[in-house]
C-alpha positions in Angstrom: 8.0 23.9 24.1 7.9 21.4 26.7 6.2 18.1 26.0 3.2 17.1 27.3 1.9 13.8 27.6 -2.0 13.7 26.5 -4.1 10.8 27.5 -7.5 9.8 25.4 -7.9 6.5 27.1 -11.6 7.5 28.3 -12.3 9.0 24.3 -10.7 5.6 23.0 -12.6 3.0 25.9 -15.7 4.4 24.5 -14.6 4.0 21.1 -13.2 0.4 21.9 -17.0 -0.3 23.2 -18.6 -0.7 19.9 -15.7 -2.9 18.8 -15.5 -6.6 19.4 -12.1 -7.9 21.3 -11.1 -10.2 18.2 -11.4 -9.3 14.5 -11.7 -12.7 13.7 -15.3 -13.2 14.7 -16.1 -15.7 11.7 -12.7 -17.5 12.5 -10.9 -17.4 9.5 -8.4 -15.3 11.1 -9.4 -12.8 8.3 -9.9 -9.1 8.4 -10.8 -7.0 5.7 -10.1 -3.4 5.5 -12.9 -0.9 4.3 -13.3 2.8 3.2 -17.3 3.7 3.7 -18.6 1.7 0.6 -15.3 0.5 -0.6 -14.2 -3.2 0.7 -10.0 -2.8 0.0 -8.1 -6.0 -1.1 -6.3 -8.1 1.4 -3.1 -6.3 0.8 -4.7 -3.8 3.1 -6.3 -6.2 5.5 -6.2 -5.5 9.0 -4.7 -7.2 12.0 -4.5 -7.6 15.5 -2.0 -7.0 18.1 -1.2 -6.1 21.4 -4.7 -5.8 22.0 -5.6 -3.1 19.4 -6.7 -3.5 15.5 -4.2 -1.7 13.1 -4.7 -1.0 9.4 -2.0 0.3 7.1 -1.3 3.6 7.1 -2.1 4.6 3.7 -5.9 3.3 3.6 -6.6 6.5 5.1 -5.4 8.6 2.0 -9.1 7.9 0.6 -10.0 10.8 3.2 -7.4 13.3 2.2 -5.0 11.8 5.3 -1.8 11.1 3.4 1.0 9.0 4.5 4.8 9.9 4.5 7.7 7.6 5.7 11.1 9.4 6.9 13.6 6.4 6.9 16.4 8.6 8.9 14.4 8.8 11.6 12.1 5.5 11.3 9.4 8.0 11.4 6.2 7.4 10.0 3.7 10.9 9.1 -0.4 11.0 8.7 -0.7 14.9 7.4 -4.5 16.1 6.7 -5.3 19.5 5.8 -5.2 20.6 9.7 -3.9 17.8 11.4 -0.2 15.9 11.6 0.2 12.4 13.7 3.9 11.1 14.0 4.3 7.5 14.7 8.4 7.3 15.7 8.8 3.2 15.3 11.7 2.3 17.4 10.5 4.6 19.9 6.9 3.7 20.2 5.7 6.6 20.7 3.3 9.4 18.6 2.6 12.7 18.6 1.6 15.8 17.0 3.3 18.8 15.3 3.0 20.9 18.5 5.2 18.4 20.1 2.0 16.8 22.1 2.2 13.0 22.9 -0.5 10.3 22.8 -1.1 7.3 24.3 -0.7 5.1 20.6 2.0 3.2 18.6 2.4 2.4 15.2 3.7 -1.4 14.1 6.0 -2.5 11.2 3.9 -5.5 9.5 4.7 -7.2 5.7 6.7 -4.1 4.8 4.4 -1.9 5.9 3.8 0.6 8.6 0.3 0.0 10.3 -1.7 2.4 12.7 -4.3 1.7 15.5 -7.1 2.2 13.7 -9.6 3.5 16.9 -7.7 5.6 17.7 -6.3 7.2 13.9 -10.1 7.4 13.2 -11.2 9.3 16.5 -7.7 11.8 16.5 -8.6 12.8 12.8 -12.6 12.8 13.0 -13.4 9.7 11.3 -15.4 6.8 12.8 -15.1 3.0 12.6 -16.8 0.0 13.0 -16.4 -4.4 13.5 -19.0 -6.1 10.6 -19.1 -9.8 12.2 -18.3 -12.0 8.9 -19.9 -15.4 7.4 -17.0 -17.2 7.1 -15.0 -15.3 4.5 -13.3 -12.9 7.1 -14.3 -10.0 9.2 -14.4 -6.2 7.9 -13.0 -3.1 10.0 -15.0 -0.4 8.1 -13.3 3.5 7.9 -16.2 6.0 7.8 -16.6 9.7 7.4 -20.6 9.9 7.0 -20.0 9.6 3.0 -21.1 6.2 3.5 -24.5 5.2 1.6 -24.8 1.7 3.0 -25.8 0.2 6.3 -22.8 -1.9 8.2 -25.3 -5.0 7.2 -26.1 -3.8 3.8 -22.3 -3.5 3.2 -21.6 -7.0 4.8 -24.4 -8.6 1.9 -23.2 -6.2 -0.7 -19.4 -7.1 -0.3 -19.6 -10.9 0.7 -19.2 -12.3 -2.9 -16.0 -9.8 -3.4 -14.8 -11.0 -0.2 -15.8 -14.9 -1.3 -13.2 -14.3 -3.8 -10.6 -12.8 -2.6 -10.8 -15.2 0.4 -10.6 -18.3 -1.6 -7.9 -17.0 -4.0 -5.6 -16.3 -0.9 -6.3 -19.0 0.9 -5.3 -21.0 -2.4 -2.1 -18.8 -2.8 -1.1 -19.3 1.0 -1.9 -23.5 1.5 -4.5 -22.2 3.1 -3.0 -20.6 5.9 -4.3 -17.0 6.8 -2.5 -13.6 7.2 -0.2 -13.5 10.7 -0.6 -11.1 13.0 1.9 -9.1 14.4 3.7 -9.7 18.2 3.4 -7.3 20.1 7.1 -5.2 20.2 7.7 -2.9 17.5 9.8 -4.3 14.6 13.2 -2.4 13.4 12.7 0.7 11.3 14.9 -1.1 8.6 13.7 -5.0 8.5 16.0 -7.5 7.2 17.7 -6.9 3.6 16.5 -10.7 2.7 12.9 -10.0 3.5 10.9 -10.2 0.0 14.0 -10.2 -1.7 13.2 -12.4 -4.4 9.6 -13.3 -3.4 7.5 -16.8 -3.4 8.2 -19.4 -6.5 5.3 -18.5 -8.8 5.4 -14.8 -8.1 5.8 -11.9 -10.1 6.1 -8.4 -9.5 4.9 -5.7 -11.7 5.9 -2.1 -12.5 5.5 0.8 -15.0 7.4 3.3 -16.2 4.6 6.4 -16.4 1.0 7.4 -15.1 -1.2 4.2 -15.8 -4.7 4.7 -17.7 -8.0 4.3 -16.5 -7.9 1.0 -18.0 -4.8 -0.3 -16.5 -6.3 0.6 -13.0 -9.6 -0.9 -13.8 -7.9 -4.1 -14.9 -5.7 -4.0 -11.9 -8.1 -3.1 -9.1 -10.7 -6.1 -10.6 -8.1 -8.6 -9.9 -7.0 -7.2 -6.5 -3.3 -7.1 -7.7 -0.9 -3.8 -6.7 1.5 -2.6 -8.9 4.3 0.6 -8.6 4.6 3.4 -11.0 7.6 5.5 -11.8 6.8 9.1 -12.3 8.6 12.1 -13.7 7.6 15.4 -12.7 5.9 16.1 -15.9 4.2 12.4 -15.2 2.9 13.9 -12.0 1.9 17.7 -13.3 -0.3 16.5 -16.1 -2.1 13.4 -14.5 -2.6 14.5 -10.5 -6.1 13.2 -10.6 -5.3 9.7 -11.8 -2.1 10.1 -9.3 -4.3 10.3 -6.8 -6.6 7.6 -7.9 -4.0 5.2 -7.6 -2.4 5.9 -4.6 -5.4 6.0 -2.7 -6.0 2.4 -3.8 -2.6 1.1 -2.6 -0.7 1.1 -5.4 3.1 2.3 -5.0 4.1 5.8 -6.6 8.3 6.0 -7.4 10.3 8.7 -9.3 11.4 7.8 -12.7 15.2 10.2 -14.1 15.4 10.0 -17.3 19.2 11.5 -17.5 19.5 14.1 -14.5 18.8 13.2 -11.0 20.4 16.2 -9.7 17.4 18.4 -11.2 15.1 15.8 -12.0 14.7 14.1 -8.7 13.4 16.8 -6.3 10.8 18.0 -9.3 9.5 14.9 -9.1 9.7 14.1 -5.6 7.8 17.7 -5.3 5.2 16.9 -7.9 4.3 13.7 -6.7 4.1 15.1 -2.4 1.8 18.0 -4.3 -0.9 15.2 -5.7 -1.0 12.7 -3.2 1.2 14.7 0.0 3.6 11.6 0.0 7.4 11.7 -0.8 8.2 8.4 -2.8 11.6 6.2 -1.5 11.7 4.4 -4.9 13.6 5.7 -8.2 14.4 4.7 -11.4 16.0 4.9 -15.1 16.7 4.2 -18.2 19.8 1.8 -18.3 22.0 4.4 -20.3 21.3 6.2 -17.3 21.4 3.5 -14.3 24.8 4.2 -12.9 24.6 8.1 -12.2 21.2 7.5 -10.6 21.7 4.7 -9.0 25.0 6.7 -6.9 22.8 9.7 -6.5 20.0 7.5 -5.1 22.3 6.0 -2.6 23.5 9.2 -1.2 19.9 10.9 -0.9 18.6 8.1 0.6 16.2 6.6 -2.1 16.1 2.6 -3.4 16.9 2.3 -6.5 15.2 -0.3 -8.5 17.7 -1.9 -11.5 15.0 -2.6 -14.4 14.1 -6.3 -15.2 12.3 -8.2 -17.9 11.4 -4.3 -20.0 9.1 -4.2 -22.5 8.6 -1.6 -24.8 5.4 0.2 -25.1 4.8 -0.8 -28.4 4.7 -4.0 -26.8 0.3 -4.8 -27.0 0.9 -8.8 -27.2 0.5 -10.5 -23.8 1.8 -13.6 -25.2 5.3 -11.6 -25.6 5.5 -11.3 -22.1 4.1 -15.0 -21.1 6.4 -16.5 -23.3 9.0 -15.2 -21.2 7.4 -16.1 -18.2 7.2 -19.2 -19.0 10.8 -19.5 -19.0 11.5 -18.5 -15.4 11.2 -20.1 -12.3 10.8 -18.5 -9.1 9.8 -14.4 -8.6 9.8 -12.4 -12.0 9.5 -8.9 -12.1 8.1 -7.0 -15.0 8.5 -3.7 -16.3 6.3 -1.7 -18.9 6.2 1.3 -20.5 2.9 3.2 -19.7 1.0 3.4 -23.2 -1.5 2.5 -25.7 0.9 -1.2 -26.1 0.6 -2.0 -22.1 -3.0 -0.7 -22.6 -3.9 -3.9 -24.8 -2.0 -6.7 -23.3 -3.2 -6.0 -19.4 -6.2 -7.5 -19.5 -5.1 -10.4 -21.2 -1.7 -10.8 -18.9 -3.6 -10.5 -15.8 -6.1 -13.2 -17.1 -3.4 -15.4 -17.7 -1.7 -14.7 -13.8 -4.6 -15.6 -12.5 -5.4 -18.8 -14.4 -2.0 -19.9 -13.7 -2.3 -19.0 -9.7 0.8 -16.5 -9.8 0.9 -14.4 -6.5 1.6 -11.0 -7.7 3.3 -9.3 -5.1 4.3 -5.7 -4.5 8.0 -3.6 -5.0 9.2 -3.0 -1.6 12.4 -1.3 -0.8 14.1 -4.3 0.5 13.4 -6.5 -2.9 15.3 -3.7 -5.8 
């Protein structure tokens, strides 16, 4: 079929009328990110470039819009039930599964791959608006008429959350706010030293298994992300809770216990059938670390060598603090989803937060 170009610059300008030209209308140089009534954490914040606002990709998964990254062809996917947007990022270019092109671009930002958010929301029926802050950032607010509250009823609802969360970044940064994207589209593949090893005073945490509905809660009160490692079982028997966490922006990887041959794909199929997302990161036991870690190489997944493993009859959080205390620099943790990692979360996360840690996610580029 031969491609066809298709402008929406009239369906967007009207769109782009409600909005204001700068999301930083309270200048903090903040922007939140919201789902109707949900304000998102600043690991999803928006930003501003080139003229447009973009939000990552996967905020949108709260609407049944899923996002899908295929490295080979630095080719990010947002698949709803009826609808498919490709954003190609060294090309620049989007377009749809009939082979139909549109006038938007996806950007590579702190790891992630972000979307214009006018024009996401208008191609897959969804609405947005600009809530004008009070000094603790702006919000760009995702809507699909589930909404309950009022943009200003929101805005008074959310500005103690947003309080927070604005003054515990700006006291993790020195006070500096999130950077903006230029303009140009980065590499598909950024630099092997981004993230690598993180800020001193950072740690990163992961978990071997589905969390709990406790973990998550715990988590999602302090605003910190984490990545889970999933076997195909893992994904079978806990899709809702699957779900649940990828939709807040945690990061979903594959866990082999012995066979990645077999093991892998099941997974990899489990997890795309709960969430329609095929994970890039794996994992193993140790015994097993060699044979997974070739196989991972050659099928184009990051393997992730665990560090600092605790067992999950591990329930003490001074287990693990004692050994934080004896490491400078970025630390990453790894648990063993259960009743053990159950107990000691909210007392570890207490203590990361009392002693200003920047938790910080498992990217690709830092295994």
């Amino acid at each position: 079929m031969k491609r066809k170009l298709l402008s929406l610059f009239l369906a967007c300008a009207l769109i782009t009328a409600a909005l204001p030209v700068s999301v930083a209308a309270d200048n903090t140089g903040v922007c939140f990110t919201a789902t109707n009534d949900t304000l998102l954490d600043l690991g999803n914040a928006a930003v501003y470039s080139g003229g447009s606002v973009y939000v990552p990709s996967r905020v949108f998964s709260t609407f049944g819009i899923y996002y899908s990254y295929f490295s080979s062809s630095a080719t990010g996917l947002l698949n709803s039930s009826s609808k498919q947007a490709y954003f190609n990022l060294n090309e620049g270019t989007c377009y749809d599964s009939y082979n139909n092109y549109y006038s938007a671009a996806a950007i590579y930002h702190n790891g992630q791959v972000y979307v214009p958010v006018i024009w996401t929301c208008y191609y897959f029926g969804l609405t947005c608006s600009a809530i004008n802050g009070v000094g603790y950032g702006d919000i760009i607010r995702i809507k699909n008429g589930g909404e309950v509250l009022t943009d200003s009823q929101f805005l008074d609802a959310a500005t103690s959350l947003m309080r927070s969360r604005y003054n515990e970044y700006t006291s993790n940064n020195s006070n500096t706010v999130p950077a903006t994207p230029t303009p140009s589209i980065a590499p598909a593949t950024p630099s092997t030293t981004t993230d690598k090893e993180g800020a001193p005073g950072s740690v990163t945490l992961c978990f071997i298994g589905p969390p709990t509905e406790a973990v998550l809660n715990e988590l999602d009160a302090y605003g910190y992300k984490a990545t889970f490692f999933l076997t195909a079982d893992d994904a079978d028997s806990s899709p809702d809770i699957v779900r649940r966490a990828y939709g807040s922006g945690y990061n979903i990887g594959i866990y082999c216990q012995s066979a990645p041959e077999s093991e892998c794909k099941a997974a990899e199929d489990a997890i795309f059938s709960a969430v329609h997302m095929r994970p890039t990161l794996m994992t193993s036991p140790t015994a097993a670390a060699k044979v997974c870690a070739a196989y991972a190489s050659a099928h184009g997944y990051s393997y992730y060598t665990q560090r600092n493993a605790f067992a999950a009859t591990t329930s003490s959080a001074s287990t693990v603090t004692t050994r934080l205390e004896k490491v400078d620099g970025h630390v990453t943790l790894t648990f063993v989803s259960g009743s053990g990692t159950t107990k000691l979360i909210a007392s570890l996360l207490q203590y990361l937060s009392t002693k200003k840690y920047t938790v910080t996610p498992l990217l690709e580029t830092g295994v």
